[in-house]
DOMARVEX-477974 format. One record per residue (C-alpha): residue in three letters; y, z negated, x. Coordinates in steps of 0.1 Angstrom, whole numbers, padded with zeros to 4 digits, always signed. Layout:
! DOMARVEX-477974
alaYZX;...
***
This chain:
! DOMARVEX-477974
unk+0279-0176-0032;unk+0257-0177-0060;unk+0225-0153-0058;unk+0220-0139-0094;unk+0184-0146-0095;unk+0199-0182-0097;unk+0228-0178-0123;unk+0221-0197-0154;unk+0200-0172-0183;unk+0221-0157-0211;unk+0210-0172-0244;unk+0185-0150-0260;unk+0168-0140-0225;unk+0134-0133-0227;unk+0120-0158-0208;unk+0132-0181-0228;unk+0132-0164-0266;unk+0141-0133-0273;unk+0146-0098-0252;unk+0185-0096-0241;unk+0201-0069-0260;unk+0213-0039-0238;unk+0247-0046-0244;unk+0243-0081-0234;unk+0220-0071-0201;unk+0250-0049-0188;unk+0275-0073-0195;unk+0257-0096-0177;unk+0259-0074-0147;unk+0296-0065-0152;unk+0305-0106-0157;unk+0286-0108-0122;unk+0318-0108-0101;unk+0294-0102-0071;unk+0277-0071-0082;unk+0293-0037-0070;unk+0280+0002-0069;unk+0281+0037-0078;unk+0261+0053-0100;unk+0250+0089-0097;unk+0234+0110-0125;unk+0230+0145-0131;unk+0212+0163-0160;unk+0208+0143-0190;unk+0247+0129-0191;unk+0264+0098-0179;unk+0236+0079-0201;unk+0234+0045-0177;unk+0271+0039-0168;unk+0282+0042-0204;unk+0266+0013-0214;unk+0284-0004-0188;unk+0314+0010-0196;unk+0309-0001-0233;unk+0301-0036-0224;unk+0334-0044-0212;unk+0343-0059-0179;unk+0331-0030-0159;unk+0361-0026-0136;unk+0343-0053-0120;unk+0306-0035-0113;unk+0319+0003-0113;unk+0332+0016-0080;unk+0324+0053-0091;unk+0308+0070-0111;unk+0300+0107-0118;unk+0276+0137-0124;unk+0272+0169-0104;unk+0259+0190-0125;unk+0268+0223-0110;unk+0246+0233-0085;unk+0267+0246-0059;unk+0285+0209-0065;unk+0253+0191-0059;unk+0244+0210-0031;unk+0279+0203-0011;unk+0277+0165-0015;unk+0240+0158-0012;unk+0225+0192+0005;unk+0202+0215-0003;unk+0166+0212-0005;unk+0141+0234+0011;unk+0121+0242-0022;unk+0156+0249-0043;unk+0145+0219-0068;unk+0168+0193-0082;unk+0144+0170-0100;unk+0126+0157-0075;unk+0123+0124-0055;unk+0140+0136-0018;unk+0166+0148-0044;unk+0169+0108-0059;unk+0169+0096-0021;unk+0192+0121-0007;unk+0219+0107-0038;unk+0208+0068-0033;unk+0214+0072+0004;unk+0244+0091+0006;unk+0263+0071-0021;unk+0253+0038-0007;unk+0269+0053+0030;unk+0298+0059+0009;unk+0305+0019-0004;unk+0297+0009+0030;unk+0327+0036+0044;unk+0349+0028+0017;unk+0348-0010+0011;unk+0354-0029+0041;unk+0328-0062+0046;unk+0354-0086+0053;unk+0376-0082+0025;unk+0343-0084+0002;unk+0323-0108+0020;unk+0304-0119-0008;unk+0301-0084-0027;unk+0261-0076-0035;unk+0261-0034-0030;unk+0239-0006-0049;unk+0235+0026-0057;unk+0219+0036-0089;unk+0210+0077-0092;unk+0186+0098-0113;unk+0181+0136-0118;unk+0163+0144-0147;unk+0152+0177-0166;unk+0153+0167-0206;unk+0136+0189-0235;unk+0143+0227-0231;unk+0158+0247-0260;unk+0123+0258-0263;unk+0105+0226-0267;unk+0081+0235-0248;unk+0087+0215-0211;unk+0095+0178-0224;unk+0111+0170-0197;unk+0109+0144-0167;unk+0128+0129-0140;unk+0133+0105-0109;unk+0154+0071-0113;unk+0161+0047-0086;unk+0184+0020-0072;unk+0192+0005-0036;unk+0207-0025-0039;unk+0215-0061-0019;unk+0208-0095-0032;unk+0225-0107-0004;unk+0254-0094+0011;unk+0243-0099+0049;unk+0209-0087+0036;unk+0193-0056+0044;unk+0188-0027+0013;unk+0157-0031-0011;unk+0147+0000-0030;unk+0129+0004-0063;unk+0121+0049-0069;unk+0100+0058-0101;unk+0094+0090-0120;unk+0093+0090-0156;unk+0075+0112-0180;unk+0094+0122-0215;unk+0077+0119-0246;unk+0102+0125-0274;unk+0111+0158-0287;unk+0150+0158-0290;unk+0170+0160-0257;unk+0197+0133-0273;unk+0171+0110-0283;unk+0157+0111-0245;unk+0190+0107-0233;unk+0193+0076-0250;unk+0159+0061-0238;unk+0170+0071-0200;unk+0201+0052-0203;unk+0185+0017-0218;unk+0159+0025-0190;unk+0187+0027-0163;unk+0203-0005-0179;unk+0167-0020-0174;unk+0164-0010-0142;unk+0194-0027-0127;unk+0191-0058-0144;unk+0157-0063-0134;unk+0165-0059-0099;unk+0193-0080-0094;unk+0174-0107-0115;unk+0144-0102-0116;unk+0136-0090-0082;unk+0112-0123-0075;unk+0084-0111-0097;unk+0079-0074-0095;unk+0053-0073-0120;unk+0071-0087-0147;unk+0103-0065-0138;unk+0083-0037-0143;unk+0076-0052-0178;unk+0111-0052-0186;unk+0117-0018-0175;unk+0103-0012-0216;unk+0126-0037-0232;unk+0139-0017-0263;unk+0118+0015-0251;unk+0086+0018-0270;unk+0053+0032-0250;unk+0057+0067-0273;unk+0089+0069-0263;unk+0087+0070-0220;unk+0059+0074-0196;unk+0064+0059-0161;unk+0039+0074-0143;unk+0046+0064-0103;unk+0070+0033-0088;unk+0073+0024-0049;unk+0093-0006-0042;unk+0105-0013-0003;unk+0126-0035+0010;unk+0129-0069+0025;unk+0123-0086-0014;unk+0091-0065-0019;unk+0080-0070+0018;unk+0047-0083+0005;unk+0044-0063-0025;unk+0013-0036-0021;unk+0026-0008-0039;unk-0009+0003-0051;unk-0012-0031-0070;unk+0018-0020-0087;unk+0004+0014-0098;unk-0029-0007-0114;unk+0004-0024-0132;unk+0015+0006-0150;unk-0020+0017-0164;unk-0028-0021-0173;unk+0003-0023-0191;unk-0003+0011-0209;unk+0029+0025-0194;unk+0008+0058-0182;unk-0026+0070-0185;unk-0033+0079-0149;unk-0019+0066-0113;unk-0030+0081-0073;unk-0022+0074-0040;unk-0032+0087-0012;unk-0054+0074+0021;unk-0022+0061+0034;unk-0018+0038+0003;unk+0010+0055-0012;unk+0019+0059-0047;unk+0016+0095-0053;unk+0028+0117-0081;unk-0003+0129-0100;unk+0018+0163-0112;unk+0027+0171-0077;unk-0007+0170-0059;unk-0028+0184-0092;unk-0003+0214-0094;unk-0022+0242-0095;unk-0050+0227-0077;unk-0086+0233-0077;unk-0107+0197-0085;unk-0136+0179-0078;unk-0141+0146-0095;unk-0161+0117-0089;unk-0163+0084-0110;unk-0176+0058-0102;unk-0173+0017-0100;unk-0179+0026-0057;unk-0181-0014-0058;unk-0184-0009-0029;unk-0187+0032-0018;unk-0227+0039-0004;unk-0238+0068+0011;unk-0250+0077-0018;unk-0212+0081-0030;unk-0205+0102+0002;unk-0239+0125-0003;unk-0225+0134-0035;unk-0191+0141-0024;unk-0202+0161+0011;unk-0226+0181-0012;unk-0207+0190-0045;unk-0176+0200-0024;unk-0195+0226-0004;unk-0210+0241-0037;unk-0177+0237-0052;unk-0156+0256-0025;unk-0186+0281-0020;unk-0176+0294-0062;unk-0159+0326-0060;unk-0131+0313-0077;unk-0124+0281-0052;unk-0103+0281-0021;unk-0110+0252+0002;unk-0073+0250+0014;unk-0061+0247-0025;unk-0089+0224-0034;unk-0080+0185-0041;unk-0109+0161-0043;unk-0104+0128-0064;unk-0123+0095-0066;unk-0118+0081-0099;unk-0120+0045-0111;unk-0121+0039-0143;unk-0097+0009-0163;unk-0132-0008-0182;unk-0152-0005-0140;unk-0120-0031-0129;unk-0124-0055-0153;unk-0141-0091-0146;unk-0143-0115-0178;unk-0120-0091-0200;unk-0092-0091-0168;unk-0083-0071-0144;unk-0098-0079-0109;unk-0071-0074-0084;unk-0088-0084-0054;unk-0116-0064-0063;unk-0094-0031-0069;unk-0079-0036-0036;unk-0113-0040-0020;unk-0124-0010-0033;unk-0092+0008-0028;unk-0093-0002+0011;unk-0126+0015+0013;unk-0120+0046+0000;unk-0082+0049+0017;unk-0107+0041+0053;unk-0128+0073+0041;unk-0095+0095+0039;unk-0097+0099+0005;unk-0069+0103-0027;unk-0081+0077-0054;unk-0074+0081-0091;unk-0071+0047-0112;unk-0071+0061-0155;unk-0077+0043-0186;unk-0100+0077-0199;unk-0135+0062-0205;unk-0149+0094-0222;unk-0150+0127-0192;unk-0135+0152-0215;unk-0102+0132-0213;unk-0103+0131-0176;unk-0106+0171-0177;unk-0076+0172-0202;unk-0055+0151-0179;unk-0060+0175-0151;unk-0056+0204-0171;unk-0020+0197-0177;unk-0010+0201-0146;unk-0041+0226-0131;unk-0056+0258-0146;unk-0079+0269-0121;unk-0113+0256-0116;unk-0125+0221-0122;unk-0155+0200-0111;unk-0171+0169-0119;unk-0197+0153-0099;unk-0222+0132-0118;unk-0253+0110-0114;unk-0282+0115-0138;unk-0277+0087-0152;unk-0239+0094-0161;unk-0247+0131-0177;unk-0272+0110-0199;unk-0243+0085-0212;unk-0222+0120-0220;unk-0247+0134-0247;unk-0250+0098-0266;unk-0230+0104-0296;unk-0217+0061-0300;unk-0189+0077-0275;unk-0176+0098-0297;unk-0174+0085-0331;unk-0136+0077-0327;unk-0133+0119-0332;unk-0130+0138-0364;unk-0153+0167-0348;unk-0179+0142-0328;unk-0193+0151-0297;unk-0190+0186-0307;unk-0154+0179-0305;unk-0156+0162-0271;unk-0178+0192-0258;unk-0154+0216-0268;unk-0127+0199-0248;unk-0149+0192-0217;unk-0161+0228-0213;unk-0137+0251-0226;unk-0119+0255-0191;unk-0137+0269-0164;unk-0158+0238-0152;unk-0187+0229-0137;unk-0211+0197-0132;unk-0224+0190-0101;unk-0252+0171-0108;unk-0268+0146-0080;unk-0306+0138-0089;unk-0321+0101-0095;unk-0356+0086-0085;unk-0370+0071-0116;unk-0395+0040-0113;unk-0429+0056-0111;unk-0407+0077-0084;unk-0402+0109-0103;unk-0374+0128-0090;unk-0350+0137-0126;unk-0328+0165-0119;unk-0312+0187-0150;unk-0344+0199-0156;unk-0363+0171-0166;unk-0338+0141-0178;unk-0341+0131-0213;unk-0313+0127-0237;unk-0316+0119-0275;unk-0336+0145-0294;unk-0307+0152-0314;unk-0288+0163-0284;unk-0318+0185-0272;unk-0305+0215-0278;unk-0271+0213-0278;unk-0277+0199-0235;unk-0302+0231-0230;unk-0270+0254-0245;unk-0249+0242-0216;unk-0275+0234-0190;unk-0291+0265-0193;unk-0259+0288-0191;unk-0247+0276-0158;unk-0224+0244-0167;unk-0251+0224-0152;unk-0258+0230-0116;unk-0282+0204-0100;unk-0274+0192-0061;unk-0305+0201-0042;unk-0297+0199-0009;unk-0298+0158-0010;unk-0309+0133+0014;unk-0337+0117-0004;unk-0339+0079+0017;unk-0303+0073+0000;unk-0322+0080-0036;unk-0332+0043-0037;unk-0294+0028-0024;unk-0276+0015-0055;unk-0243-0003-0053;unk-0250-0036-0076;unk-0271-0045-0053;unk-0259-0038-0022;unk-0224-0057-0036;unk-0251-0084-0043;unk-0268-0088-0010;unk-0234-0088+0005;unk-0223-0118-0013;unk-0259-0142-0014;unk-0255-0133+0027;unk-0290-0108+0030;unk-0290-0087+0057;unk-0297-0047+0060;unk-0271-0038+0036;unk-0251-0022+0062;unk-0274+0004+0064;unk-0270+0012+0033;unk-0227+0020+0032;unk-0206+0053+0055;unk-0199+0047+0087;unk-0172+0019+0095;unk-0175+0005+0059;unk-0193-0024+0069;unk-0173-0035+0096;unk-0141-0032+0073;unk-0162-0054+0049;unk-0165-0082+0074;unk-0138-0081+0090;unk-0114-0084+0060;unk-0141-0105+0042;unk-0142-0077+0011;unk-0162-0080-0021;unk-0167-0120-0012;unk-0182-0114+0026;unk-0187-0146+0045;unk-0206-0143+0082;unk-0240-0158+0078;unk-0235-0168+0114;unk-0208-0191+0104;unk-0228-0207+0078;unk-0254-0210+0100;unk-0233-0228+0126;unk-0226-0248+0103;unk-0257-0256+0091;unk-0269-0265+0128;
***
């Protein structure tokens, strides 16, 4: 039997010319005499199988397809669900799971030896009548790429971004089309599958915003690489996962969530990082406004602090990542340089109280107006945006050389900004850490990430506990054990 990833490619494919048509990527499927499933879709239409239906040849690939869109429907075939929501990923895996029990049930193995099984499902909410909820949704597939093979599983969310619920019906079925094809053919190189997941979709049009792929295929894929995928490739603004590694949904763990922020390049995470963190959260849960149970606190890492030589350090990320997953923390990767967009990111999804917790040195880049110049209304503009919710900046203090100790009350900015940083210093935006430990004043991260990789000693000192043993036993951030050079050297 012939795997697909080895059929011969369609004229017109992209890795040879140009980007297959739709049409032409779900004929390809249907012409596959191999490929057989179900597909399952409720709330924006029958929107993927139609284009299967359309290409021809689909007696071939469709063993069912339908769309329970009644509630009490859905509910009898796939369950209920203990928060009463449809659009949401156990939702997706309770369809992928149950339909692909049902082709196993139904078709019997020996009289399709060489049939490759899947199950393709979403439930999505488009555009309401209002236009005021644009809409999002869950789209997966489980599928074989060979038959005495175990399932792999590719589960992403998508953002709309269109205003008109035909036109984001449209984009979901090309995405669904996209979606197959890429996993029975282009299964072997994850990252440029997710590439094609946009063929004929522009950016404007669809945001995908989380992906987890498992399975025996993607058995040495690390999902969290794939997440720095989707921002790299401008496919979302923002992806988190949690101290476990996981992809996470950023709307479902910011929902109505109090935050605390912290950039920073934690290249790799000191205790000065971790004095910061300890410190701002207390003053930030002791607000009147802040609950510690609802409270969420994010380390960020910004797009520009990942880049080496205009790329994208992926060793680096995951080094970094590792750290801060070992520390029990969630981990946001953006593409927001400026703060204020951060703070409008979270604001979507939160209302109540935000933080950010900054060195001096950072609140000093804010009020320098070069940042800004991209804005009709300037920094005034920026301001606006950053402090018109309820927030609050934390602010850790920095020893300057002659071993002054600059806090909010004696930092300099440009004189222009003088008094526009005294109108939101001095009316409580501002609030300066004071409870610090001073020794970790003089710890900075470029150099300990240097004395790690020249082989000096003492920097160990310098990290959390347990950081330093994960960086030489995994050999992070270019680690090699001076004893072993020294061996060697003898």
């Amino acid at each position: 039997m012939k795997n697909p990833e080895n059929e011969i490619k369609l004229k017109g494919d992209k890795d040879i010319a140009t980007i297959p048509s739709i049409s032409d990527k779900a004929l390809r499927i249907n012409l596959n005499e191999n490929i057989y499933g179900t597909f399952a879709e409720i709330g924006a239409g029958q929107e993927t199988v139609r284009h299967f239906f359309r290409a021809g040849g689909s007696s071939g690939t469709i063993a069912k397809a339908m769309s329970a869109y009644d509630k009490d429907f859905s509910d009898a075939i796939y369950g209920t669900e203990d928060d009463g929501r449809y659009v949401t990923e156990p939702r997706l895996r309770k369809m992928l799971h149950h339909e692909i029990k049902l082709v196993e049930q139904r078709l019997n193995r020996e009289k399709h030896p060489t049939k490759l099984f899947f199950s393709y499902a979403n439930t999505v909410a488009t555009i309401d009548f209002a236009k005021q909820y644009k809409g999002h949704g869950w789209v997966g597939i489980v599928f074989q790429v060979e038959p005495d093979e175990a399932y792999n599983e590719i589960i992403l969310h998508i953002r709309f971004k269109e205003t008109d619920a035909r036109l984001q019906q449209e984009t979901l079925g090309k995405l669904g089309v996209n979606l197959i094809y890429g996993a029975f053919y282009k299964h072997n190189d994850p990252k440029r599958l997710l590439r094609y997941l946009y063929d004929h979709i522009d950016k404007d049009q669809l945001e995908i915003d989380t992906i987890n792929f498992a399975g025996p295929r993607f058995a040495d894929v690390d999902n969290r690489l794939m997440s720095l995928q989707l921002v790299k490739n401008g496919m979302t603004d923002a992806v988190m996962f949690d101290p476990n590694g996981k992809n996470i949904l950023p709307a479902a763990v910011l929902y109505k969530k109090n935050i605390l922020a912290l950039r920073g390049s934690f290249r790799p995470v000191t205790k000065v990082n971790m004095d910061m963190y300890e410190k701002s959260l207390q003053m930030f849960i002791d607000e009147n406004k802040v609950k510690k149970e609802n409270t969420l606190v994010v380390f960020e890492i910004t797009l520009s602090n990942l880049r080496s030589d205009g790329e994208i350090d992926e060793r680096d990320f995951m080094d970094r990542a590792e750290l801060l997953c070992s520390l029990g923390q969630t981990v946001m990767i953006s593409n927001f340089q400026e703060y204020y967009k951060v703070v409008e990111y979270f604001s979507n999804y939160s209302k109540e109280r935000m933080g950010l917790a900054l060195g001096v040195n950072n609140l000093v880049d804010i009020f320098d107006e070069k940042y800004y110049r991209h804005l009709s209304g300037g920094i005034l503009e920026a301001f606006g945006k950053l402090f018109y919710r309820d927030l609050k900046v934390y602010l850790y203090p920095m020893e300057d050389e002659d071993g002054t100790i600059l806090t909010s009350q004696n930092l300099k900015v440009h004189p222009r900004m003088k008094e526009l940083y005294k109108f939101f210093a001095y009316n409580g935006k501002v609030i300066d850490i004071t409870d610090f430990d001073k020794s970790h004043l003089k710890i900075f991260s470029r150099e300990v990430l240097k004395m790690i990789c020249t082989g000096q000693s003492g920097w160990e000192d310098m990290l959390p506990e347990g950081v330093a043993e994960l960086i030489k036993r995994d050999h992070l951030f270019g680690y090699k054990e001076r004893n072993s050079v020294a061996t060697e050297t003898t």
